[in-house]
C-alpha positions as CSV (number, residue, x, y, z in Angstrom):
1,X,-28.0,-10.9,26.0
2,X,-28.3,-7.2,27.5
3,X,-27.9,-4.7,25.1
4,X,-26.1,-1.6,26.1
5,X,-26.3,1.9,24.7
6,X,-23.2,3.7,24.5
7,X,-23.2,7.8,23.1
8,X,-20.0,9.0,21.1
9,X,-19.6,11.8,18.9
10,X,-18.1,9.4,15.9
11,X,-17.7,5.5,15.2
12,X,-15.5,4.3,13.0
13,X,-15.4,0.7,11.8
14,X,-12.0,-0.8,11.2
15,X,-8.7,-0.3,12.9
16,X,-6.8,-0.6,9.6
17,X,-4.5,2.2,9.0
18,X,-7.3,4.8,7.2
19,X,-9.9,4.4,10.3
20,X,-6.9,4.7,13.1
21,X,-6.1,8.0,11.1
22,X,-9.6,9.0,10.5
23,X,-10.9,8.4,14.0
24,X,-7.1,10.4,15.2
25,X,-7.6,13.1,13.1
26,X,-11.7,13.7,14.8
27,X,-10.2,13.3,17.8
28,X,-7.7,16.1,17.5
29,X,-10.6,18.1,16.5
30,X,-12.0,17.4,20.2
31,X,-15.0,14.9,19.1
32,X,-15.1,11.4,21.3
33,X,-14.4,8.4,18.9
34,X,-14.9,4.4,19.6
35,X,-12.8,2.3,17.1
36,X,-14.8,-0.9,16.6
37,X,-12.6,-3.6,15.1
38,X,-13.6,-7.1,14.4
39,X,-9.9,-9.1,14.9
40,X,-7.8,-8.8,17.8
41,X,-5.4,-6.6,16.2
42,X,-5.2,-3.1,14.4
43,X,-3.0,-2.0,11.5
44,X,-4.4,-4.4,8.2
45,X,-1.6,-5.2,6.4
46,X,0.6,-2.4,8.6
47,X,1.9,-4.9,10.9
48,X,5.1,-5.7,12.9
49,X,7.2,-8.5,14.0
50,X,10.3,-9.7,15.4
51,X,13.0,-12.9,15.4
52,X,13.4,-14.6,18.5
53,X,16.8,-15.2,17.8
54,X,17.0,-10.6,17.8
55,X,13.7,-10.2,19.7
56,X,14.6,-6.4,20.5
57,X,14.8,-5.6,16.3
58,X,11.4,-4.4,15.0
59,X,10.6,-5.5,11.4
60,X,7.7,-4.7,8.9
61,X,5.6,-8.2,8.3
62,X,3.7,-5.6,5.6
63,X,4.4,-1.9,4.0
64,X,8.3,-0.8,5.0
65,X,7.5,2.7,3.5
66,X,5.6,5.5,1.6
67,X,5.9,8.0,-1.0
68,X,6.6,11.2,0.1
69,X,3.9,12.7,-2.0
70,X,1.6,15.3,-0.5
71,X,3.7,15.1,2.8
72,X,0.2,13.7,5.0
73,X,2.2,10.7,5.7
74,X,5.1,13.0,6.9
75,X,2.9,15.0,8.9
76,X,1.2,11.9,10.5
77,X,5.0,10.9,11.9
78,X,5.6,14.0,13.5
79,X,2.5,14.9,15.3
80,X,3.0,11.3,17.0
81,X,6.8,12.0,17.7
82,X,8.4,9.6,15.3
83,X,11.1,10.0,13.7
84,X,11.5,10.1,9.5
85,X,14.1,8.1,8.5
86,X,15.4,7.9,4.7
87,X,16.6,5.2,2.9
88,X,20.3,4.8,2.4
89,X,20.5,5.9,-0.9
90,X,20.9,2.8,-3.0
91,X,19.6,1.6,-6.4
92,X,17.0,-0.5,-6.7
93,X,17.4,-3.2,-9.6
94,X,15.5,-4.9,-12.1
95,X,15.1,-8.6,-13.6
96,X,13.6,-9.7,-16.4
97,X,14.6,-11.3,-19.7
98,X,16.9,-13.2,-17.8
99,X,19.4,-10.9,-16.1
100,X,19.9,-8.1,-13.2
101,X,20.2,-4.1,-13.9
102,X,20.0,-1.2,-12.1
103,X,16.7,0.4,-12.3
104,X,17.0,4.3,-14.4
105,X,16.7,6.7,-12.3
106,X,14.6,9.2,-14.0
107,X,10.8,7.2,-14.4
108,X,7.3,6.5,-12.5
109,X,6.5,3.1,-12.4
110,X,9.4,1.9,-14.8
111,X,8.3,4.7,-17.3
112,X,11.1,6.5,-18.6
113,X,11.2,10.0,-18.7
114,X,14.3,9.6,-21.8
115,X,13.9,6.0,-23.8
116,X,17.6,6.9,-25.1
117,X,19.3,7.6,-21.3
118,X,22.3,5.5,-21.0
119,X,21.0,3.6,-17.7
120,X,17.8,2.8,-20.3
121,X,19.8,1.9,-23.3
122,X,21.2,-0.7,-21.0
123,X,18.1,-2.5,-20.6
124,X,16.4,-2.2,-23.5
125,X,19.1,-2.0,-26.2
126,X,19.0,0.0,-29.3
127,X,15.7,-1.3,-30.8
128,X,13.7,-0.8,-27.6
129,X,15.5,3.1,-27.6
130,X,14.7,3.6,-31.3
131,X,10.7,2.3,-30.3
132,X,10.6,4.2,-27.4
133,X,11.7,8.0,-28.9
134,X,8.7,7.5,-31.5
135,X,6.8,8.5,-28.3
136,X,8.1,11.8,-28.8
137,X,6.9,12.3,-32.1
138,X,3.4,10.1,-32.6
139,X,0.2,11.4,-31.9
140,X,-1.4,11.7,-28.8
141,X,-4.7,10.6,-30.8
142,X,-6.1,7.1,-30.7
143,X,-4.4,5.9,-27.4
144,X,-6.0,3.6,-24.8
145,X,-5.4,5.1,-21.7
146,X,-7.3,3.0,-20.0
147,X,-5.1,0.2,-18.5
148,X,-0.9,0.9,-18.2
149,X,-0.4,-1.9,-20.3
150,X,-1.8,-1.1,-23.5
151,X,-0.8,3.1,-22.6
152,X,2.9,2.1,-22.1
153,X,3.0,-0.5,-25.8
154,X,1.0,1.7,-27.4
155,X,3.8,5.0,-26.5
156,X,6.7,3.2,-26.0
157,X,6.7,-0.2,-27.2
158,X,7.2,-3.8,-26.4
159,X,10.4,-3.7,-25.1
160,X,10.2,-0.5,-22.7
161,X,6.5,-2.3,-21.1
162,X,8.1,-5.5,-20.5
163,X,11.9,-5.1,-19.5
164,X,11.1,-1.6,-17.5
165,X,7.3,-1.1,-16.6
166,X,6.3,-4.9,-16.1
167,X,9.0,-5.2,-13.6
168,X,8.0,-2.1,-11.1
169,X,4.1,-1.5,-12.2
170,X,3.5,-5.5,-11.6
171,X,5.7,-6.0,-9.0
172,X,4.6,-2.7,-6.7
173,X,0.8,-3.4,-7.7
174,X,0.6,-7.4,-7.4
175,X,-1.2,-7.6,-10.9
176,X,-0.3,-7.5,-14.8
177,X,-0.2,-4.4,-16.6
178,X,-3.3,-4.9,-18.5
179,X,-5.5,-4.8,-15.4
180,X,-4.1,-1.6,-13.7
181,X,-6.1,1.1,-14.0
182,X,-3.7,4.3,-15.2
183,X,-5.5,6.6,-12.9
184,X,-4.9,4.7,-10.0
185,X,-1.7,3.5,-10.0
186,X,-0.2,6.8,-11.4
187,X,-2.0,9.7,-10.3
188,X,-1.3,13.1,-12.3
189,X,-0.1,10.9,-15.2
190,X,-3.2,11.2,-17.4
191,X,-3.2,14.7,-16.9
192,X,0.0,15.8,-17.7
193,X,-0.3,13.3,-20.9
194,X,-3.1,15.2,-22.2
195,X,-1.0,18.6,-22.0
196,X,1.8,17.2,-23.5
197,X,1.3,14.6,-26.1
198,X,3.7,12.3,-25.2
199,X,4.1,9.9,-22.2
200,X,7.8,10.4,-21.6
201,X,7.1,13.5,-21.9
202,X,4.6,13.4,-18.8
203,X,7.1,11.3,-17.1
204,X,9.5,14.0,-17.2
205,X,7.2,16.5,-15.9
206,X,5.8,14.7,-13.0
207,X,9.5,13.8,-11.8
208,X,10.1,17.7,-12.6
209,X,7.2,18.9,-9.9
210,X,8.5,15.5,-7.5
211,X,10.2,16.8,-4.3
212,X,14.2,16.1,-4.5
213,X,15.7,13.1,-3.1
214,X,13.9,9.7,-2.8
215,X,10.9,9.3,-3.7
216,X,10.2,7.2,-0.2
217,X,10.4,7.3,3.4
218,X,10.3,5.1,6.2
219,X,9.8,5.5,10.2
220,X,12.6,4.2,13.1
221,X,11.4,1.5,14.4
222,X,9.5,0.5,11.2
223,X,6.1,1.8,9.5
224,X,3.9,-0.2,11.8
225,X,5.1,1.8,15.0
226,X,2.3,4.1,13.3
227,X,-0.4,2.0,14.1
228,X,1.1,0.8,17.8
229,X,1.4,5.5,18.7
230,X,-2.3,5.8,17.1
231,X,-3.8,3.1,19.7
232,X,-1.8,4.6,22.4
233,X,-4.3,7.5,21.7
234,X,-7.5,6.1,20.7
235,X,-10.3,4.1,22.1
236,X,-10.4,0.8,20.0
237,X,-12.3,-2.0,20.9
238,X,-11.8,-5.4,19.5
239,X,-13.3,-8.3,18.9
240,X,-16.2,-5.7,18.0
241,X,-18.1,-7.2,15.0
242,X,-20.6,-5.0,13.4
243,X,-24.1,-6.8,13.0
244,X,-26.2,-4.0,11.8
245,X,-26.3,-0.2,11.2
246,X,-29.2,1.7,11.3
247,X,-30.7,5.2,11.4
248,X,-32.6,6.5,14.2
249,X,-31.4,10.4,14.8
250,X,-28.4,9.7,13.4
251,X,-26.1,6.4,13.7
252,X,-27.1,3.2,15.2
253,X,-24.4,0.6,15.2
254,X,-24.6,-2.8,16.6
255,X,-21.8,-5.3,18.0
256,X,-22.1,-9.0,18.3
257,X,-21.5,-8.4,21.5
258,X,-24.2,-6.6,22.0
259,X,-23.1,-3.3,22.0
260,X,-25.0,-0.3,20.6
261,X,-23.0,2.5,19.4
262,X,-25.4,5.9,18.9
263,X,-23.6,9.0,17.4
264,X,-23.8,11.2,14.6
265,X,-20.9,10.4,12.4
266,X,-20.2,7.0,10.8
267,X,-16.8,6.0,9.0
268,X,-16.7,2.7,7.6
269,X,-13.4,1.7,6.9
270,X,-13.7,-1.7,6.0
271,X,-16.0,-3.4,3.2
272,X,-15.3,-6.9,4.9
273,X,-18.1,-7.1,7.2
274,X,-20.7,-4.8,6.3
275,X,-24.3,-5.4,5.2
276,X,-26.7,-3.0,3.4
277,X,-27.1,0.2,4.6
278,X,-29.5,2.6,5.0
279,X,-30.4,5.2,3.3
280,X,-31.9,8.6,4.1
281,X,-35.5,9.1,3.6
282,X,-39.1,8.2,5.0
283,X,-38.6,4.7,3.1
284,X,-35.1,4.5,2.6
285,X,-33.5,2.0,-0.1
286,X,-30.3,-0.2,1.6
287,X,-27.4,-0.4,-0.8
288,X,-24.1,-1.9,-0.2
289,X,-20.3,-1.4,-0.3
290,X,-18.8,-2.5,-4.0
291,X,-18.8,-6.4,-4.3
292,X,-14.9,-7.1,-3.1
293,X,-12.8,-7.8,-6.2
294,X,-10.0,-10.0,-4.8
295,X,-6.7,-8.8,-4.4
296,X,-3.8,-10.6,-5.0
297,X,-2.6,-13.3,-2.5
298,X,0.5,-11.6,-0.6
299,X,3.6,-13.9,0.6
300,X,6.4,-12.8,2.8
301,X,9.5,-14.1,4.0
302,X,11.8,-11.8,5.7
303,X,15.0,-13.8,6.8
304,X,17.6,-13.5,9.0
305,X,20.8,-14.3,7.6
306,X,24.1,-14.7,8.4
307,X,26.6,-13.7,5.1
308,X,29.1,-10.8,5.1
309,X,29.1,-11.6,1.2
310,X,26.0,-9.0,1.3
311,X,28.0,-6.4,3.2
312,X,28.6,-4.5,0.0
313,X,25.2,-4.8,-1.2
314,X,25.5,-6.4,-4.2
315,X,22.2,-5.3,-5.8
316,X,21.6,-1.9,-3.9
317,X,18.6,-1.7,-1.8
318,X,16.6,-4.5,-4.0
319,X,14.8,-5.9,-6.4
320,X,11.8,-6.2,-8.9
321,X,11.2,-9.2,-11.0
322,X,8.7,-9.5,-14.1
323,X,6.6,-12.6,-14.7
324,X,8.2,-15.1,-16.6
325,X,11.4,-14.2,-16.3
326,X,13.1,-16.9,-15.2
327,X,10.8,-19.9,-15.6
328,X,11.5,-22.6,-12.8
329,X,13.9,-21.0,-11.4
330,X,12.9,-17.6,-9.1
331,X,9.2,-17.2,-8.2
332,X,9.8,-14.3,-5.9
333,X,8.3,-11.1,-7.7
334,X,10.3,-9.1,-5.6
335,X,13.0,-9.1,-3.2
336,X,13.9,-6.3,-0.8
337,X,17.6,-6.3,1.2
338,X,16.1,-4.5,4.4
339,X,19.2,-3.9,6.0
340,X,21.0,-2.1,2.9
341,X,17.8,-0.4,2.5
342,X,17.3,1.6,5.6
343,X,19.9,2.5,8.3
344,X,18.3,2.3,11.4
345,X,17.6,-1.1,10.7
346,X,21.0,-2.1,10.0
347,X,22.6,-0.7,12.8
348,X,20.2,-2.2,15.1
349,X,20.6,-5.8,13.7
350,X,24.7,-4.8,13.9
351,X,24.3,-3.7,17.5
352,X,22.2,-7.2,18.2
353,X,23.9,-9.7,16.3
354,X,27.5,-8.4,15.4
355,X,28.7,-7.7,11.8
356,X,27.6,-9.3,8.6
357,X,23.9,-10.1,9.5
358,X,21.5,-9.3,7.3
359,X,17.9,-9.1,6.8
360,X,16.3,-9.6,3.5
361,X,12.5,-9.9,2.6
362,X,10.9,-11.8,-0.3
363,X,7.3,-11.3,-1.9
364,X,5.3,-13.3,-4.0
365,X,2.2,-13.6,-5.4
366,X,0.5,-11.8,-8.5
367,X,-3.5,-11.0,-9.1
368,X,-5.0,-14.5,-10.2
369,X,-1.9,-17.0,-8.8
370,X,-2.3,-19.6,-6.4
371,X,0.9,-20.0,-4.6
372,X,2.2,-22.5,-1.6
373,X,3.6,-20.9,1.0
374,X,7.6,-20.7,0.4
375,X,9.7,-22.2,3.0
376,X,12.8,-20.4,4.0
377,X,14.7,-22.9,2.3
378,X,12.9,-21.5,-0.8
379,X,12.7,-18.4,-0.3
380,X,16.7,-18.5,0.4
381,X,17.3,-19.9,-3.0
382,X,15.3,-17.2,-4.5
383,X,17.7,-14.9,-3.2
384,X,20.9,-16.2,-4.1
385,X,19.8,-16.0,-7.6
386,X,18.7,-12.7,-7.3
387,X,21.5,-11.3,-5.5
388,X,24.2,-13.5,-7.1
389,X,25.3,-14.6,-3.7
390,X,25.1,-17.8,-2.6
391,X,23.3,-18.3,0.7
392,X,22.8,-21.9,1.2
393,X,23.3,-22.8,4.8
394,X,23.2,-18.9,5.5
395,X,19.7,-18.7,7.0
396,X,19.7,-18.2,10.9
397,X,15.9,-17.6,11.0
398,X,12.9,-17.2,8.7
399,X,9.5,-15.2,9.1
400,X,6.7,-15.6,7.1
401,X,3.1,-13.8,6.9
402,X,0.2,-13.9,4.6
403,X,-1.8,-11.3,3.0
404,X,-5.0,-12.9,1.3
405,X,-6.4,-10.8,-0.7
406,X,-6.0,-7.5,1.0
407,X,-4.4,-4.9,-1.3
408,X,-7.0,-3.4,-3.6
409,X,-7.1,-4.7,-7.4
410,X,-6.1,-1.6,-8.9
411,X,-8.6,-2.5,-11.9
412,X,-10.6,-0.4,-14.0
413,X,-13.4,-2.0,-13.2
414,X,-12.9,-2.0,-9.5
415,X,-11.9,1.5,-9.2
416,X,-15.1,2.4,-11.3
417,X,-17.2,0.7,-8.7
418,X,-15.5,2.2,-5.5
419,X,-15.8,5.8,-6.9
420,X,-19.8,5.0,-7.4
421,X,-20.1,3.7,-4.0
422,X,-18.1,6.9,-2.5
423,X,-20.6,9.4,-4.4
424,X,-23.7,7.7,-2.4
425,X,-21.9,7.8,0.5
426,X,-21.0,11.3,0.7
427,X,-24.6,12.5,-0.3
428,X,-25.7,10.9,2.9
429,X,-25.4,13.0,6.2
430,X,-23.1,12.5,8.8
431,X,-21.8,9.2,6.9
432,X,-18.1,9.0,5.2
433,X,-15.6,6.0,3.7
434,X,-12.2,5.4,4.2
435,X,-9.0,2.6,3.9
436,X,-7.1,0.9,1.4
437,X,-10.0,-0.7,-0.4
438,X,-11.5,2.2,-1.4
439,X,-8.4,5.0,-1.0
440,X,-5.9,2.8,-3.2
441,X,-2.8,0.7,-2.6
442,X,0.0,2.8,-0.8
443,X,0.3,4.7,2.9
444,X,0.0,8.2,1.3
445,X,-3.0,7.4,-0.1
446,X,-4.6,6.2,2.6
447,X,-3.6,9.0,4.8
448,X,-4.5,11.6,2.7
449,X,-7.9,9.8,2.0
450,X,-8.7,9.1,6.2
451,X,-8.1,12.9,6.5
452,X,-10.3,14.5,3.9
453,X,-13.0,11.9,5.2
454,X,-12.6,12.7,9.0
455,X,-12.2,16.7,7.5
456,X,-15.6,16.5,5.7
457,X,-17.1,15.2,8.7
458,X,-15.7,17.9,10.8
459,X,-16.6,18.9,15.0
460,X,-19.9,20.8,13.8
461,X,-23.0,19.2,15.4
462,X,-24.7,16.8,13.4
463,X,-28.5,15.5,14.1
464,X,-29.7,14.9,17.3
465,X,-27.8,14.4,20.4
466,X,-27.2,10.7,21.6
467,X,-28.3,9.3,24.8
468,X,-26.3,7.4,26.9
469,X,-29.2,4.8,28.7
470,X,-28.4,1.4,28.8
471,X,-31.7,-0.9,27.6
């Protein structure tokens, strides 16, 4: 096989949604970038689809939208000249113990900000209200703070972790409450804990400082239209496995194809594929990305259906559902009603197929299941017990995608390990880490982590200059 030599001013491996932005935001800074990507297609679990029965309406097969937070993700849209769309405004709901409720308004992840608000009460009933106000008065002392599972019974109570916070927390994060690391799935909470004493109390004050209106965003045309504007403006090669890395005045990194990439800066922003690498020294030591803690196994079925019964939405934008609730019966964890969601998708399923179609997407899968595909058959059952409408017979047309394992276990342990691994890689030159895996679950944090890595890098000159001789 010939080997060719190929000079670049930054490589970034993985075309997931943190190297597209990293390798974006180094271009914009004027440095030549080469996106190596081992699949045939960029974007990770930021991908798009479409019915063949409405082949001109865009779906999300993966995220559908991101927290406002920080504004990167904001930011990002504009400078590619997309369009920020907001949701319409509905509730989302709740199940568990064996009925539907609106989700209160005021919390973070299920966390209420007042355990004795009406739209609480409602869920949790007077015991669960009485439990839940001790937060205000107990110690701050002697708390595990740990894991959101023990945190939330431990403040709140039984009722409060399993009616409101089991719901959201396990049904945003793929995982039970006792395995998601506080810091991770709800940054700033800790903090504002400490200063107040009381975790409805930090609740309050995070939704205080939160920017007015939802809490989330989407994108016309759907999230992934941010990966297909980023490829229109990068260099991304695929089918581009990476066999080796090595130093040698600077970066050396080598394609099974045999391609040898020489620059500078290296961004790895993927952990699937990569062996030990080098360190900087006269004998350097290799070490390795964090041994992959699996992620949850992700099912989707987004279908097409035909029932003007969901005109009026009949459980607002959608749906959480805890473990357990309804044994048997729904194995959904969540459900979302795309088309009462967000707007611009509804109008252009209206304009395609004519008045009361709908599109409505089902998860499942939790941290630890094995789960069978769901057929749209299945999936359309779960629905009519979620949304109380029957939709037997309704389905025009079923999509379904699989996620294996790629959202991050927001674990203790796991998070422990990715910080360790991002320390060494940041004391060695011209070298930076990026993505999902080790930014956290969520488009906002992703962003915001591909930019401070692609920042830190920066245009300065690093190490010798490349060649560009083929050998």
């Amino acid at each position: 096989m010939t080997t060719r030599s190929e000079a670049a001013d930054a490589v970034v491996v993985g075309a997931g949604i943190g190297g597209l932005v990293a390798a974006h935001t180094l271009a914009a800074r004027g440095l030549r970038v080469v996106v190596l990507e081992a699949a045939e297609r960029a974007g990770g679990p930021v991908r798009g689809g479409a019915f063949t029965t409405l082949p001109d309406v865009p779906l999300d097969l993966g995220a559908e939208s991101f927290a406002v937070r920080g504004g990167a993700v904001e930011r990002l849209v504009e400078e590619l000249g997309l369009s920020v769309e907001a949701p319409s405004g509905l509730p989302a709901w709740g199940y568990a113990a064996g009925r539907a409720f609106p989700l209160p308004a005021a919390g973070v992840l299920g966390i209420p900000a007042r355990p004795w608000a009406a739209d609480v009460r409602r869920v949790i009933g007077w015991p669960g209200v009485l439990r839940g106000a001790l937060d205000r008065v107990l110690p701050p002392r002697f708390v595990d703070t740990t894991d959101l599972g023990t945190f939330a019974r431990s403040r709140l109570g039984s009722r409060v972790a399993d009616r409101l916070v089991t719901p959201v927390a396990a049904g945003v994060h793929s995982a039970p409450l006792d395995r998601l690391d506080v810091a991770a799935v709800a940054p700033g909470l800790l903090e504002a804990y400490s200063r107040s004493g009381s975790l409805s109390r930090a609740v309050a004050t995070l939704r205080a400082a939160a920017p007015p209106g939802s809490a989330v965003r989407g994108i016309d045309g759907g999230i992934h239209a941010l990966v297909n504007a980023l490829l229109d403006r990068l260099d991304v090669r695929f089918g581009a496995r990476v066999t080796n890395v090595e130093r040698a005045g600077g970066w050396q990194v080598h394609t099974d194809g045999g391609e040898v990439l020489r620059a500078p800066r290296l961004v790895l922003a993927t952990r699937t594929e990569l062996g030990p690498l080098p360190r900087a020294g006269a004998e350097p030591e290799l070490y390795l990305p964090p041994a992959p803690e699996r992620g949850a196994d992700i099912r989707l079925v987004t279908l097409l259906l035909e029932a003007p019964e969901l005109d009026v939405a009949p459980r607002g934008s959608g749906m959480l559902v805890a473990p357990g609730s309804t044994p048997g019966a729904v194995r959904a964890k969540a459900l979302t009603h795309a088309t009462a969601k967000w707007p611009w998708l509804a109008r252009r399923v209206r304009d395609a197929a004519g008045p009361g179609w709908h599109v409505v997407r089902l998860s499942y899968g939790r941290t630890g299941e094995t789960i069978p595909q769901p057929t749209a058959e299945e999936a359309a059952r779960d629905a009519s017990a979620l949304l109380g409408v029957d939709l037997t017979g309704r389905v025009r047309e079923g999509l379904h995608q699989r996620w294996d394992g790629s959202l991050p276990p927001p674990t203790p342990g796991y998070r422990t390990a990715t910080k360790q691994f991002e320390q060494a890689v940041l004391a060695e030159p011209g070298l930076d880490a990026t993505g999902g895996w080790i930014a956290g679950t969520g488009l906002a944090a992703v962003v915001r982590h591909a930019r401070g890595t692609a920042e830190r890098l920066g245009p300065e000159p690093l190490g010798e200059p490349v060649s560009d001789a083929t050998f």
